[in-house]
ZASE-389114 format. One line per 10 residues: number of its first residue (from 0); their letters; for each residue x, y negated, z negated of C-alpha. Coordinates in pm, whole numbers, plus 50000, padded with zeros to 5 digits. Each point is the difference from the previous one (the first is absolute). Last residue first. Layout:
% residues N
NUM	A	X/Y/Z ~ ...;
***
This chain:
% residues 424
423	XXXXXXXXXX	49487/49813/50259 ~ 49740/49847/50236 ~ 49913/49775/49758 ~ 50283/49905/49916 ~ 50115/49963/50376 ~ 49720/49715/50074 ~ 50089/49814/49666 ~ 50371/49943/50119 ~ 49846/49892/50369 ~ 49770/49753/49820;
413	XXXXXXXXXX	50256/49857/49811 ~ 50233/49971/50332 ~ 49728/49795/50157 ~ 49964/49785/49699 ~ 50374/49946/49963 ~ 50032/49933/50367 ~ 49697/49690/49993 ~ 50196/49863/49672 ~ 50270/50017/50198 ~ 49831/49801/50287;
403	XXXXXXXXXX	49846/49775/49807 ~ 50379/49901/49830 ~ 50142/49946/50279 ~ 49739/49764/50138 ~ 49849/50088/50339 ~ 50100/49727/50240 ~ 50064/50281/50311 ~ 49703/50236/49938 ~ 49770/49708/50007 ~ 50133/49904/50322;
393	XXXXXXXXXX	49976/50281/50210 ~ 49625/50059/49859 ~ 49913/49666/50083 ~ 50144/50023/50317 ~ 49801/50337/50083 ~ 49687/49768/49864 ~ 50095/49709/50272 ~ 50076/50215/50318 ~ 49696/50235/49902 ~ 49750/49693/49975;
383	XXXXXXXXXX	49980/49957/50362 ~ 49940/50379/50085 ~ 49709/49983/49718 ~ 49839/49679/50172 ~ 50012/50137/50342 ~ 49871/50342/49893 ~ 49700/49777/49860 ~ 49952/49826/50321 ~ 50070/50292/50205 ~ 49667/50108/49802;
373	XXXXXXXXXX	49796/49713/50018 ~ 50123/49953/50381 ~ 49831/50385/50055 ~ 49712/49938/49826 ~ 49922/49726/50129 ~ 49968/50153/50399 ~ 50218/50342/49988 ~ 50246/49995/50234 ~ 50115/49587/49943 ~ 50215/50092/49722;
363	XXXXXXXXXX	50302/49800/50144 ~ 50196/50278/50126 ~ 49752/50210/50104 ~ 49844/49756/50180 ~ 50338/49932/50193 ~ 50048/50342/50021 ~ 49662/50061/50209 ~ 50059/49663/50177 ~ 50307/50154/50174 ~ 49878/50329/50088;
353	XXXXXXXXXX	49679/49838/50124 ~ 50181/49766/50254 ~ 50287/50299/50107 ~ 49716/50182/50060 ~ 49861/49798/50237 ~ 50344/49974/50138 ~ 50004/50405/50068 ~ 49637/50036/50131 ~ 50117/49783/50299 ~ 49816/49623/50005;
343	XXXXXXXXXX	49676/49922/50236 ~ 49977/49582/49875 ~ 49690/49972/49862 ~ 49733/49819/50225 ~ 49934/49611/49958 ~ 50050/49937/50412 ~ 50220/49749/50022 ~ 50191/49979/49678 ~ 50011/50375/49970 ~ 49998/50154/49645;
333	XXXXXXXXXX	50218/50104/49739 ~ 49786/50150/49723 ~ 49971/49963/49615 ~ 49711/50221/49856 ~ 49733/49982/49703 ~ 49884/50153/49725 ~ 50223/49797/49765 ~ 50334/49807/50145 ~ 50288/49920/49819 ~ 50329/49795/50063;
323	XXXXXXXXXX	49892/49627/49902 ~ 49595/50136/49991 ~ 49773/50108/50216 ~ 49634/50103/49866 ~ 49742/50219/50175 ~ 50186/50017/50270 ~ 50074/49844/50386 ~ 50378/49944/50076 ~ 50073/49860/50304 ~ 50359/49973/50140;
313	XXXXXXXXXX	50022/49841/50361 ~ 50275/50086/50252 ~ 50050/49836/50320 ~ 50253/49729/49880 ~ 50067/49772/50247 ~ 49795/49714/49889 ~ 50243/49953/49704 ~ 49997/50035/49645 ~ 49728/50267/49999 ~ 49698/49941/49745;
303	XXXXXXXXXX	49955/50284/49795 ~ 49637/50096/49903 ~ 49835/50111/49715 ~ 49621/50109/49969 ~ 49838/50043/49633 ~ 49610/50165/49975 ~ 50116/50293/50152 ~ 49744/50306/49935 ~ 49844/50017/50347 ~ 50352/50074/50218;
293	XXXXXXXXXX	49930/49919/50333 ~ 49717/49743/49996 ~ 50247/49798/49776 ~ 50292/50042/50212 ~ 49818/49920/50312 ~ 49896/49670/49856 ~ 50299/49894/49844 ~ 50187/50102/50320 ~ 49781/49768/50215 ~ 50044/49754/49725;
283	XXXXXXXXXX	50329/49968/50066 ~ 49991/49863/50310 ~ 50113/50290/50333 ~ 50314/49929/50161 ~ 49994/49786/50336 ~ 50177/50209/50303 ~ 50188/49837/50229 ~ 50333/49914/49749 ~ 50060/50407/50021 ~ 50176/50145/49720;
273	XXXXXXXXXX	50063/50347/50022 ~ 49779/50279/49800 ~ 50122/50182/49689 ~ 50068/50361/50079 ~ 50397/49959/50035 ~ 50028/49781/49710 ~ 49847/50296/49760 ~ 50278/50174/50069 ~ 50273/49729/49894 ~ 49776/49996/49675;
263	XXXXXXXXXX	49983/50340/49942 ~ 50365/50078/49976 ~ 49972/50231/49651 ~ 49759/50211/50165 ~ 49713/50136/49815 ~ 49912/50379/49934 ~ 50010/50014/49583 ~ 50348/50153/50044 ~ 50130/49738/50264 ~ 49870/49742/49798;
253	XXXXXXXXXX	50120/50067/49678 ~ 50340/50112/50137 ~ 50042/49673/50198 ~ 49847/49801/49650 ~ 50275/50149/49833 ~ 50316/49903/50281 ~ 49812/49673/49971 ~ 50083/49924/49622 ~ 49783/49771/49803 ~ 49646/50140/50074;
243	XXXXXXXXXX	50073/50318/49940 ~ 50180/49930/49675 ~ 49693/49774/49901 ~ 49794/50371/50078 ~ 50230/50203/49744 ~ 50030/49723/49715 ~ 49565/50039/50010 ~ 50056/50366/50000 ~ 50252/49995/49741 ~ 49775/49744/49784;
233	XXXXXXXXXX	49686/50225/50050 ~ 50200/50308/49866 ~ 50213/49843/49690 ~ 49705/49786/49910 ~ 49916/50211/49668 ~ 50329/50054/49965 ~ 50159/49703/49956 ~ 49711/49912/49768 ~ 50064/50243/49731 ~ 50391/49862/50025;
223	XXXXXXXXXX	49970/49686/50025 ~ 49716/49976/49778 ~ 50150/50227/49752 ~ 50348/49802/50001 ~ 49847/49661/49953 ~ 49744/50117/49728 ~ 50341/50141/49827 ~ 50230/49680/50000 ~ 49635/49800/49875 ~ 49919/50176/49727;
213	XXXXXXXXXX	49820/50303/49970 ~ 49606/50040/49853 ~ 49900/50159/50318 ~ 50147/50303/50201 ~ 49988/49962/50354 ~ 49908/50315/50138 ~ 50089/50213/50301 ~ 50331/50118/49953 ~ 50012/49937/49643 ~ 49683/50200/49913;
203	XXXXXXXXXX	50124/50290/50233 ~ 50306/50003/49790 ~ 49839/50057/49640 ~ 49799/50204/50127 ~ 50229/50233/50205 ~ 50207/50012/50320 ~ 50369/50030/49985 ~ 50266/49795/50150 ~ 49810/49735/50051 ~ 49899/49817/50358;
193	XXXXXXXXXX	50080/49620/49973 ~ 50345/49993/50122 ~ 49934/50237/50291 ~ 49647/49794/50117 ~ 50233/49663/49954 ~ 50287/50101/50199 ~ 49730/50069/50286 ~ 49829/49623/49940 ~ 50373/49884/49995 ~ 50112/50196/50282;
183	XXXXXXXXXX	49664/49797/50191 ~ 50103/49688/49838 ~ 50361/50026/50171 ~ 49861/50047/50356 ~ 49761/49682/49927 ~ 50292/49817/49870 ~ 50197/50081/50354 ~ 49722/49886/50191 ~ 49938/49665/49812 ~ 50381/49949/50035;
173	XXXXXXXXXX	49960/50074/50386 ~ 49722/49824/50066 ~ 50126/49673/49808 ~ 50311/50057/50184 ~ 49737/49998/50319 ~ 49824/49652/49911 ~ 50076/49876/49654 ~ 49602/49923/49881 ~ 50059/50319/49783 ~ 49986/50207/50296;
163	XXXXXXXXXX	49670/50196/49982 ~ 49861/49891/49629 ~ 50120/49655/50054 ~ 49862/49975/50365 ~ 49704/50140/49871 ~ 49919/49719/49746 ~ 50131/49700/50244 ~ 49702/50135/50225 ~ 49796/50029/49655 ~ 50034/49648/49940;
153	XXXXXXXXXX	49957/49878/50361 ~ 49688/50174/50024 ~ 49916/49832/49667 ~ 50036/49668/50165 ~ 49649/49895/49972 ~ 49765/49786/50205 ~ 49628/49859/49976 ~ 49727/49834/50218 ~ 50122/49947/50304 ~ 49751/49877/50255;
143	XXXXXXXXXX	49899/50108/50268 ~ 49626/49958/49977 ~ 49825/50328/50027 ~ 50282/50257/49924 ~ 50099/49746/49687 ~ 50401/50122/49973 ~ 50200/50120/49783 ~ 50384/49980/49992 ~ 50234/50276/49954 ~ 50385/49925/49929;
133	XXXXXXXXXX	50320/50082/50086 ~ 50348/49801/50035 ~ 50179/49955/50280 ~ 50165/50313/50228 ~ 50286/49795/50080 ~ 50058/49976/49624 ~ 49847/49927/49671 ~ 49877/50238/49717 ~ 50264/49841/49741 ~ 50196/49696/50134;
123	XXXXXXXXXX	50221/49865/50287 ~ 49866/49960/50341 ~ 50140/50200/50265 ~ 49912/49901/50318 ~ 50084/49647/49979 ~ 50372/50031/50027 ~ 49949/50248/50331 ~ 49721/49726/50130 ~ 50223/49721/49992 ~ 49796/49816/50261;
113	XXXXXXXXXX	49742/50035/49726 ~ 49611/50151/49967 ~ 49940/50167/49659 ~ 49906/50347/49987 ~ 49622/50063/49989 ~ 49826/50049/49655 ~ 49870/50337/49998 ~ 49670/50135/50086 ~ 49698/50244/49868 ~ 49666/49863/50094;
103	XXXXXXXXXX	49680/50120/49800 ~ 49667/49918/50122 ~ 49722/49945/49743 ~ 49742/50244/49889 ~ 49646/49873/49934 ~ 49898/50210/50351 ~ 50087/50316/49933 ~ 50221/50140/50264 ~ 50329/49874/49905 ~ 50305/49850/50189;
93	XXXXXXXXXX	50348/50007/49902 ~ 50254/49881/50206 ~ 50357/50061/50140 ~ 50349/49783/50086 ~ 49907/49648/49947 ~ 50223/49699/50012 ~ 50070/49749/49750 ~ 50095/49620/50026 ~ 49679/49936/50183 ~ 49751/50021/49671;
83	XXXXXXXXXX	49711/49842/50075 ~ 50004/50035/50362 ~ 50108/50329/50031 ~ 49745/50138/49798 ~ 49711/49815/50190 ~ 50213/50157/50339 ~ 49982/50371/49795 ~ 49613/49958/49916 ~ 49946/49931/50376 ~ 50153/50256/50116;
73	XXXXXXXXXX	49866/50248/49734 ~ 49652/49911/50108 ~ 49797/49751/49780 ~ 49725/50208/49759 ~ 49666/49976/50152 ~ 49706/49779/49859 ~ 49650/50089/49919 ~ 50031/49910/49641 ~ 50333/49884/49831 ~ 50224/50265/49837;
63	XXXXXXXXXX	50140/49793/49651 ~ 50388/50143/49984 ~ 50107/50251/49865 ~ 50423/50121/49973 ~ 50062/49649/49899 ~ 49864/50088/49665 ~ 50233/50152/49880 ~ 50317/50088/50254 ~ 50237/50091/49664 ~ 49834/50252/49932;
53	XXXXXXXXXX	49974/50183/50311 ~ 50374/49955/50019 ~ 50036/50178/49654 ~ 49761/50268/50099 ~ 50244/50081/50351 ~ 50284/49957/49848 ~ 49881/50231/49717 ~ 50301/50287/50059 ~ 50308/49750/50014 ~ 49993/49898/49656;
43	XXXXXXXXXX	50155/50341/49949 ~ 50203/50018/50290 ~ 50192/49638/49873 ~ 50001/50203/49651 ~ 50208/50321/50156 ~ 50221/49783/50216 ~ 50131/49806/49712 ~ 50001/50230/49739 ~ 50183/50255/50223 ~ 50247/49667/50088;
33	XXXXXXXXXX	50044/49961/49621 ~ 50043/50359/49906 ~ 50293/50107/50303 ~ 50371/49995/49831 ~ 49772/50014/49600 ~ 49797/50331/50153 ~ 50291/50193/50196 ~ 50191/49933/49663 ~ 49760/50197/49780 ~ 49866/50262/50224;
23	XXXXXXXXXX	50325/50060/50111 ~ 50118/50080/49641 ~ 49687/50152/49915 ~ 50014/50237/50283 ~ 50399/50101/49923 ~ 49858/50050/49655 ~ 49674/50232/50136 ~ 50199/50185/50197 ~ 50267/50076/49789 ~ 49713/50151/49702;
13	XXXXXXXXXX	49983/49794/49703 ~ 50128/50105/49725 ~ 49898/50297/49805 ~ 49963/49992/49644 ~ 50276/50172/49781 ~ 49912/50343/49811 ~ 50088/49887/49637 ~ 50324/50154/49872 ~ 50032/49918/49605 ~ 49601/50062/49974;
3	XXXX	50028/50341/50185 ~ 50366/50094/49853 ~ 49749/49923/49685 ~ 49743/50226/50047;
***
């Protein structure tokens, strides 16, 4: 009994692949944490574009719908547009089929005109650039007249370009790229760090519980750890479909296994028809109207207005509701200017379209209506607050006192002491 007490049976350490996983885990998180936390909370905010920009239209989305009296044609509306504000130019529009709806134009301030034009080009300061800056204005479909304006489209342009590139162009890209790669190790370094070396109560309840009544330094460890897991799947498939989108040698393979084409565009050209300055393209309203007969449930039609004449191409989209990069019950199609028919496209580069969307919306949450952005939302949230809480934990191990910490051992090594008693 007492070569038993004089000899305890030592506790096994950790395994070697679980220290050589903490040790990556650890530094792998503090070389990559703040641009995770970056590009995880700009996709976060991302999801409710589309309710946020509602919201911030009020009540210039309605307007009073006067008796007996048509709505102005899109023509018209963009000339009364063009007019009152002439230092922007407009690039697609919104028109709705209910009648108290006003027309939504989407623009961009136009780049300033100057002998010097290379100088003036690029204008210094946050969201600006050749491209201008965007906004959506609202117009009165009956008189012309704007009514309203918000920049949120510009705010959630600037918002994507920070989650895609960081707002630093392709080294932006790559950096994102590279931190995406590194979260997804982390998320798998996370699953073998996590899982316990034996399964029993008392483990299952810290694997999957946060225990109450702790302080703070514990809380912070269960929820990153409880929660870690809990979003480990969604957040590698949502890290899985941004890596698609990021590098093109992955969105190739997507689309060559899913039956698209990865040079779709330069295909599509081919089938497009040719410019011809004889022929007069059809008005808008001639594709409103078709568009609306042809697909019953659209109550939201959104057309892109071509920069030039030459352009042949029209995009329509007819749905139930359109939003910045959504569409419900609906359907985008490139059609003929001339005649209004849908451009006859190979099977391949149709595909290549609804490959494409399909991971965007999967992406973003946009698969499964409100439920889906609720829960990317949430996954968003957690994935944010894993950069901070795995910091927290990082740190708080690092400034513990000397004297906490052998107070911690001599309680641990109590407990061990009592353990083989009683098993003696």
């Amino acid at each position: 009994m007492e070569n038993k007490k004089t000899n305890p049976k030592k506790k096994q350490g950790k395994s070697l692949t679980k220290r050589i996983t903490g040790w990556l885990h650890l530094w792998l998180g503090l070389v990559s944490g703040i641009i995770v936390l970056t590009v995880t909370l700009s996709g976060t905010v991302f999801v409710f574009c589309d309710e946020i920009i509602d919201w911030c239209g009020g009540s210039a989305k309605y307007v009073q719908a006067p008796v007996n009296t048509k709505k102005m044609s899109p023509e018209e509306l963009l000339i009364q547009f063009q007019k009152q504000v002439p230092d922007r130019r407009a690039f697609y529009f919104d028109t709705y089929k209910e009648a108290d709806r006003s027309f939504r134009i989407a623009s961009a301030t136009k780049p300033p005109k100057d002998k010097n034009k290379e100088k003036e080009a690029k204008p210094k300061g946050k969201g600006r650039g050749p491209r201008g800056t965007f906004a959506y204005h609202y117009l009165d479909p009956y008189t012309g007249k704007v009514i309203g304006s918000t920049k949120s489209y510009e705010f959630f342009y600037v918002i994507a370009h920070i989650h895609a590139q960081l707002l630093a162009g392709k080294f932006g890209k790559t950096v994102v790229g590279v931190a995406s790669i590194i979260f997804f190790i982390q998320l798998i370094g996370g699953l073998i760090l996590w899982w316990p070396k034996k399964w029993n109560k008392t483990t299952r309840t810290t694997a999957f519980k946060i225990k109450s009544g702790t302080k703070w330094r514990r809380k912070n460890y269960d929820f990153h750890n409880v929660f870690g897991f809990y979003s480990l799947l969604p957040a590698v498939f949502i890290t899985i479909t941004g890596l698609i989108m990021a590098y093109k040698v992955l969105t190739d393979l997507t689309q060559q296994a899913f039956g698209g084409v990865a040079d779709a565009h330069t295909i599509a050209e081919k089938y497009e028809p040719e410019f011809d300055p004889d022929k007069k393209a059809l008005s808008f309203t001639e594709f409103i109207d078709r568009n609306f007969k042809e697909i019953p449930d659209a109550k939201q039609i959104r057309m892109s207005i071509p920069r030039n004449d030459s352009s042949t191409v029209y995009n329509v989209v007819a749905a139930k509701f359109i939003g910045l990069k959504s569409i419900t019950k609906g359907k985008s199609r490139e059609v003929n200017k001339y005649t209004g028919d849908e451009i006859k496209y190979p099977k391949e580069v149709l595909m290549h379209e609804v490959i494409e969307h399909m991971n965007f919306d999967l992406h973003v949450g946009y698969w499964g209506g409100m439920f889906g952005k609720i829960f990317t939302f949430v996954i968003g949230v957690i994935c944010t607050s894993l950069p901070v809480t795995g910091f927290l934990i990082w740190w708080g191990r690092r400034n513990k006192s000397p004297k906490k910490t052998k107070e911690i051992k001599n309680i641990h090594q109590h407990r061990k002491d009592t353990q083989h008693e009683q098993m003696a």
